[in-house]
C-alpha positions as CSV (number, residue, x, y, z in Angstrom):
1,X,0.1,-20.4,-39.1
2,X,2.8,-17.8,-38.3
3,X,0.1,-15.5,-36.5
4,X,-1.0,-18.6,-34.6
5,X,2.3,-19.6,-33.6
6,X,2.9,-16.5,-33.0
7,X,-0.1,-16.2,-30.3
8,X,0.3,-19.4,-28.5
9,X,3.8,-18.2,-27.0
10,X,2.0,-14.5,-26.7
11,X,-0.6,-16.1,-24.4
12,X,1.6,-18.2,-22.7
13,X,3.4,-14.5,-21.4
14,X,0.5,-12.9,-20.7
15,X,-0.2,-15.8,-18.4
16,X,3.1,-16.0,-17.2
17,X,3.7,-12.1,-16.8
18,X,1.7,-12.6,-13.7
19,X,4.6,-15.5,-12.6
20,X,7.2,-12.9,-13.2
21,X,5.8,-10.3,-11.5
22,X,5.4,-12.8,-8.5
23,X,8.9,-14.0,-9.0
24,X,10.0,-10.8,-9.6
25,X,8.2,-9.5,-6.3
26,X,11.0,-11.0,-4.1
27,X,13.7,-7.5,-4.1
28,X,10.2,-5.2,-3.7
29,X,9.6,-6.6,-1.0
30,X,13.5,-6.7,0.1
31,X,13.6,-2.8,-1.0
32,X,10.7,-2.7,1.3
33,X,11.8,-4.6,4.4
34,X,15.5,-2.2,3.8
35,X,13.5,1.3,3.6
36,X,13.5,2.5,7.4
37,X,10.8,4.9,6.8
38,X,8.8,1.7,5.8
39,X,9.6,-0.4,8.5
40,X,9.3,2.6,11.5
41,X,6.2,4.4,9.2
42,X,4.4,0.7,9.0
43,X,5.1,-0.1,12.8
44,X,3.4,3.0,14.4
45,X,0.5,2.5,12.3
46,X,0.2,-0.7,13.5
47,X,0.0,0.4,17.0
48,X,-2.5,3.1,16.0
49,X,-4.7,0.7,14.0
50,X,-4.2,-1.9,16.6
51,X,-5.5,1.3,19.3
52,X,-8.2,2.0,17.3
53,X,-9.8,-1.5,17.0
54,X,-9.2,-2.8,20.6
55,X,-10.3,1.1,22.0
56,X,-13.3,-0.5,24.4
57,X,-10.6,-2.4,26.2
58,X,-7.6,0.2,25.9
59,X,-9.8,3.6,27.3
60,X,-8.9,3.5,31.0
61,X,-12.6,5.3,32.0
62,X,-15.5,5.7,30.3
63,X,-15.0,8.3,27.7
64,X,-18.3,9.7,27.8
65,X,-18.2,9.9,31.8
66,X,-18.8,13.7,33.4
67,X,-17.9,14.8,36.5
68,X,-17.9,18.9,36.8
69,X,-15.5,18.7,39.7
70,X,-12.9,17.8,37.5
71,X,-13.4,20.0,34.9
72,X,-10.4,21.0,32.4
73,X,-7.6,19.5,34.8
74,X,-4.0,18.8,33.9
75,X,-2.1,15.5,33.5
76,X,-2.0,13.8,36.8
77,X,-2.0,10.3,38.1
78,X,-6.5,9.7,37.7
79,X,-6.2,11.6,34.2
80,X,-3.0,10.8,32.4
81,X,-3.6,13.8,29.8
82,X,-5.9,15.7,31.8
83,X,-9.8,16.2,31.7
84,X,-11.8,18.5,29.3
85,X,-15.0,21.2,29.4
86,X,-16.8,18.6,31.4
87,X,-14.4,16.7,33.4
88,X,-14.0,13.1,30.7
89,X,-10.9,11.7,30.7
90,X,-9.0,12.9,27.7
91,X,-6.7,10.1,27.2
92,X,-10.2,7.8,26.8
93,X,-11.8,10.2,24.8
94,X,-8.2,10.6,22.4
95,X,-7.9,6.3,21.8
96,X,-12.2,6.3,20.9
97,X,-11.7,9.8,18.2
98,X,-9.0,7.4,16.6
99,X,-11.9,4.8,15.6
100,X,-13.7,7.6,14.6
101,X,-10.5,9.3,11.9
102,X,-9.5,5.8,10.9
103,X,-13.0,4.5,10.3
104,X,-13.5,7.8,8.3
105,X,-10.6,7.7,6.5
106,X,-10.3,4.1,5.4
107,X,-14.1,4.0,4.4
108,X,-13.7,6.9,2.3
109,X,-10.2,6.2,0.1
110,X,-11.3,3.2,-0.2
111,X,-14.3,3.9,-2.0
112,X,-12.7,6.6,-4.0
113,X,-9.7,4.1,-4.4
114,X,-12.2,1.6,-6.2
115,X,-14.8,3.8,-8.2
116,X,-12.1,6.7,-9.2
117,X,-9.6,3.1,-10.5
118,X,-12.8,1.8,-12.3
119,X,-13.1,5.0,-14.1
120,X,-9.3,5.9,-15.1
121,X,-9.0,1.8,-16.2
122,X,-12.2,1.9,-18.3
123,X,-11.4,4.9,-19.5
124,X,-7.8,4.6,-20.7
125,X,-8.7,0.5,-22.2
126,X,-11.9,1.7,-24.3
127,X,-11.7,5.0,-25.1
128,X,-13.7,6.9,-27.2
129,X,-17.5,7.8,-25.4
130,X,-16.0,5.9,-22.0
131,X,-13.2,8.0,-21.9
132,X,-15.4,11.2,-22.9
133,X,-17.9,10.3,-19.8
134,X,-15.2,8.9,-17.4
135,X,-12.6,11.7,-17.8
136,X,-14.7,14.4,-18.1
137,X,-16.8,13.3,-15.1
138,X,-14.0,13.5,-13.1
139,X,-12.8,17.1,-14.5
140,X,-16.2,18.3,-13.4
141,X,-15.4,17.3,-10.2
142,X,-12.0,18.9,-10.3
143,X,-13.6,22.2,-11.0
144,X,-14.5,22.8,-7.5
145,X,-12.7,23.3,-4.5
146,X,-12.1,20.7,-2.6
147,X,-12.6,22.2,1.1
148,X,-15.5,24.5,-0.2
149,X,-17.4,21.8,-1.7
150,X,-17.2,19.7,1.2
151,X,-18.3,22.0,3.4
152,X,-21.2,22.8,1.4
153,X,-22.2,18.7,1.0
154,X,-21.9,18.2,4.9
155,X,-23.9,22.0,5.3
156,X,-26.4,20.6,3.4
157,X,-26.6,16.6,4.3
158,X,-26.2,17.5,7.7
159,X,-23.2,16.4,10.3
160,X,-22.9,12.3,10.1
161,X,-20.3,9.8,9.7
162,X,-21.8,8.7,6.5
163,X,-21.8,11.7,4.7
164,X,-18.1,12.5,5.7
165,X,-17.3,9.4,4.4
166,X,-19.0,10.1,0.8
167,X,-18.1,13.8,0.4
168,X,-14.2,12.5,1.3
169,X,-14.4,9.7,-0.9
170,X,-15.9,12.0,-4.1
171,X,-13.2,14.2,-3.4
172,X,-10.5,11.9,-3.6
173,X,-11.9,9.7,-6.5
174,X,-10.3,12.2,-9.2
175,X,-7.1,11.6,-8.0
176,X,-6.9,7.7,-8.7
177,X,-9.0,8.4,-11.8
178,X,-6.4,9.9,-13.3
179,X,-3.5,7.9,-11.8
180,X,-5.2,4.9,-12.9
181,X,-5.8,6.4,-16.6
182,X,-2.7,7.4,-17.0
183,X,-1.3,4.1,-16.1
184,X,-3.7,2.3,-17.9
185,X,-2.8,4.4,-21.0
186,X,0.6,3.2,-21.2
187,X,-0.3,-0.8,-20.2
188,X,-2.5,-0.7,-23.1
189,X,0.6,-0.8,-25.4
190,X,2.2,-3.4,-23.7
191,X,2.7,-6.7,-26.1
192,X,0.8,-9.0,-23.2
193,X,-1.9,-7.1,-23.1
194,X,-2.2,-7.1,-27.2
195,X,-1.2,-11.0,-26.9
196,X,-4.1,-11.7,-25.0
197,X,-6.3,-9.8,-27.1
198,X,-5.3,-11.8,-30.1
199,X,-6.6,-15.0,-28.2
200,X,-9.6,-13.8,-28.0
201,X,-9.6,-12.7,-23.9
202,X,-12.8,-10.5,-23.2
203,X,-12.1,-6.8,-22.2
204,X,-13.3,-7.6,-18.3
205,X,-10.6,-10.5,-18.1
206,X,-7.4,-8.4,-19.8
207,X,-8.5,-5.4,-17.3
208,X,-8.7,-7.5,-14.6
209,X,-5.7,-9.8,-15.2
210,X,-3.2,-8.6,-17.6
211,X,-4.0,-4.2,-16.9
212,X,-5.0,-3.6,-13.1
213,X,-2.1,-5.5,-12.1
214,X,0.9,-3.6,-13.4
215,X,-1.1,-0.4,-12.4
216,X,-1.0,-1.1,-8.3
217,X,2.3,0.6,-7.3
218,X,1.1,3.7,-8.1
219,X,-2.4,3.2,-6.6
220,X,-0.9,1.5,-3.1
221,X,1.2,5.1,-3.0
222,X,-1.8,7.3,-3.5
223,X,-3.3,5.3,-0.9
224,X,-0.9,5.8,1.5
225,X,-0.9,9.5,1.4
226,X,-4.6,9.7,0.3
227,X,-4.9,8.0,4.3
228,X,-3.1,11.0,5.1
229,X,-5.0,13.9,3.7
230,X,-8.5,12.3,4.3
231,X,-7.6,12.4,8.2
232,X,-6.8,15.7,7.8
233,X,-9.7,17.0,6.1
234,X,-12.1,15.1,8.4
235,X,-10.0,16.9,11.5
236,X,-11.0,20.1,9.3
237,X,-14.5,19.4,9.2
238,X,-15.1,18.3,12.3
239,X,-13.0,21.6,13.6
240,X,-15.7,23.8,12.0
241,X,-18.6,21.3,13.3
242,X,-19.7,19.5,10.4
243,X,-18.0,16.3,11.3
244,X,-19.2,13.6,13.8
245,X,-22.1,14.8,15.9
246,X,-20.8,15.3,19.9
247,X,-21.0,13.5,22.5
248,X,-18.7,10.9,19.5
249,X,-15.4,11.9,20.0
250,X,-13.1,13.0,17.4
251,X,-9.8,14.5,17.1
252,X,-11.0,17.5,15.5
253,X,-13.8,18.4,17.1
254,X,-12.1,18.2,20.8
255,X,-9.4,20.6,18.9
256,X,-12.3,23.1,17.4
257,X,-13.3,22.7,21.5
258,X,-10.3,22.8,23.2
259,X,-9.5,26.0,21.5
260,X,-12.1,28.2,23.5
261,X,-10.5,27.1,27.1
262,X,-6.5,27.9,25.7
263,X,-6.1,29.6,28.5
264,X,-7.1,27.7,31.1
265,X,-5.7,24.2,29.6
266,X,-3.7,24.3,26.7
267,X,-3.4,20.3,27.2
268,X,-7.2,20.3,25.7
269,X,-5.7,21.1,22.5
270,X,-2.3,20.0,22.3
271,X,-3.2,15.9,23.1
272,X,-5.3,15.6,19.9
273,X,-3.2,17.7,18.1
274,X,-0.6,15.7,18.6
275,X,-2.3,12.4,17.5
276,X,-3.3,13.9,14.4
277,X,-0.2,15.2,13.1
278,X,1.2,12.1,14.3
279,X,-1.1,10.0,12.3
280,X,-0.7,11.8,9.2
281,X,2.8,12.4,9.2
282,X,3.3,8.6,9.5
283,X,0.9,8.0,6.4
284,X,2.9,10.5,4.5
285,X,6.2,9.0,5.2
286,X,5.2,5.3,4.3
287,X,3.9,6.5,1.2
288,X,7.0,8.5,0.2
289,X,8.6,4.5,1.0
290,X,6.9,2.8,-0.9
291,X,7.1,5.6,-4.2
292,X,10.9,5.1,-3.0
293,X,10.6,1.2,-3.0
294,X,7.8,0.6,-5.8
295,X,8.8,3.1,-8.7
296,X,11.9,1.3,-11.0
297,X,13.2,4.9,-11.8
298,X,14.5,5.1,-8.5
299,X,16.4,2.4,-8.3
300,X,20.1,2.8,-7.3
């Protein structure tokens, strides 16, 4: 009777942990709303999501116009950034690369985001031959490195947006398997998750209710700078070739271009350069906000 007793109020806080982590979520998002690198981080992306998706109506020419009598021009009042090798309108051809980065780069984490969480979660919760396979499936992967063995992938796939997208997101999946495992390691211990195996709740429900949810702040950080990187590595790739096949725009690949005709326009390169650091960098700082914001050891 004591054990039962005993379970009844356990199942009622495993239930109502999710309450009071609702309740509780009120000063996150305070801590959140007070962080200025949040706030200014969060608003720029905004505007360069919000570019991305409305592109068709934002580019004002066609980006995949020629005209040879234009051809690697400055800024002026018909090109606002100038004109590349063959005359197109580089401020057009700069807001439709970003669909191409961001469409990249979200597909990508978020596939590693969801197959590499899977792994660490089901690894940490049932140990044993799961971890063995999990784990070690993801050291194998860790063996390699990273730029070399996507280069080698793309080499061999060929240059498409859809093998960018897996050889990013295979990259990347180590890195929230083992976030996710590690977390998941130390949730396991916690009395709500043992409360609600006393009741009798089936493995899928606890991970799914009672684990993945105390695992996310760490997760929604490696996102954020995940974002990052995965923009920069597709800039990489498409630098060397192996990224979106032309006449798509993408900011790498007008960069690995531009940087034959330095000398005659230095705007070539600089533009897309400039939207790519800027991209990243504001990635990098919202995820050094949230760590800030999300992680309770770094509360004042």
């Amino acid at each position: 009777m004591a054990s039962a007793t005993a379970a009844a109020p356990g199942s009622a806080g495993a239930a109502g942990s999710i309450v009071g982590a609702r309740s509780t979520s009120s000063p996150v998002w305070r801590r959140l709303r007070d962080n200025p690198r949040v706030v200014a981080s969060t608003a720029m992306l905004a505007v360069i999501i919000a570019v991305a998706v409305f592109a068709p109506w934002l580019t004002p020419q066609d980006p995949m116009a020629m005209s040879t009598g234009e051809r690697l021009q400055g800024p002026s009042a018909a090109h606002l950034l100038g004109t590349d090798e063959y005359g197109r309108d580089l401020l057009s051809r700069i807001i439709r690369g970003s669909r191409t980065s961001l469409v990249v780069a979200l597909l990508s984490v978020t596939a590693a985001t969801v197959i590499g969480t899977l792994f660490g979660v089901v690894g940490s919760y049932f140990g044993g031959v799961w971890e063995i396979v999990t784990m070690r499936s993801v050291d194998v992967l860790l063996t390699f490195p990273p730029i070399l063995l996507a280069i080698a992938v793309v080499a061999f796939l060929g240059p498409s947006m859809a093998n960018l997208i897996g050889v990013i997101a295979l990259l990347y999946l180590p890195r929230f398997a083992r976030i996710s495992y590690g977390a998941g390691l130390q949730v396991k211990q916690r009395d709500y998750v043992e409360a609600a195996r006393v009741v009798g709740a089936r493995a899928p429900r606890i991970l799914g209710t009672a684990i993945l949810p105390n695992i996310l702040a760490p997760i929604f950080v490696q996102i954020s700078l995940s974002l990052g990187f995965a923009i920069l590595l597709e800039s990489g790739l498409s630098f060397l070739g192996l990224g979106t096949p032309p006449p798509e725009p993408s900011w790498g690949n007008m960069v690995g271009v531009g940087r034959g005709y330095l000398r005659q326009s230095g705007w070539f390169v600089l533009w897309p350069s400039l939207a790519i650091s800027l991209t990243i960098l504001c990635f990098n700082t919202l995820g050094d906000g949230l760590r800030d914001s999300l992680d309770p050891r770094l509360k004042r």
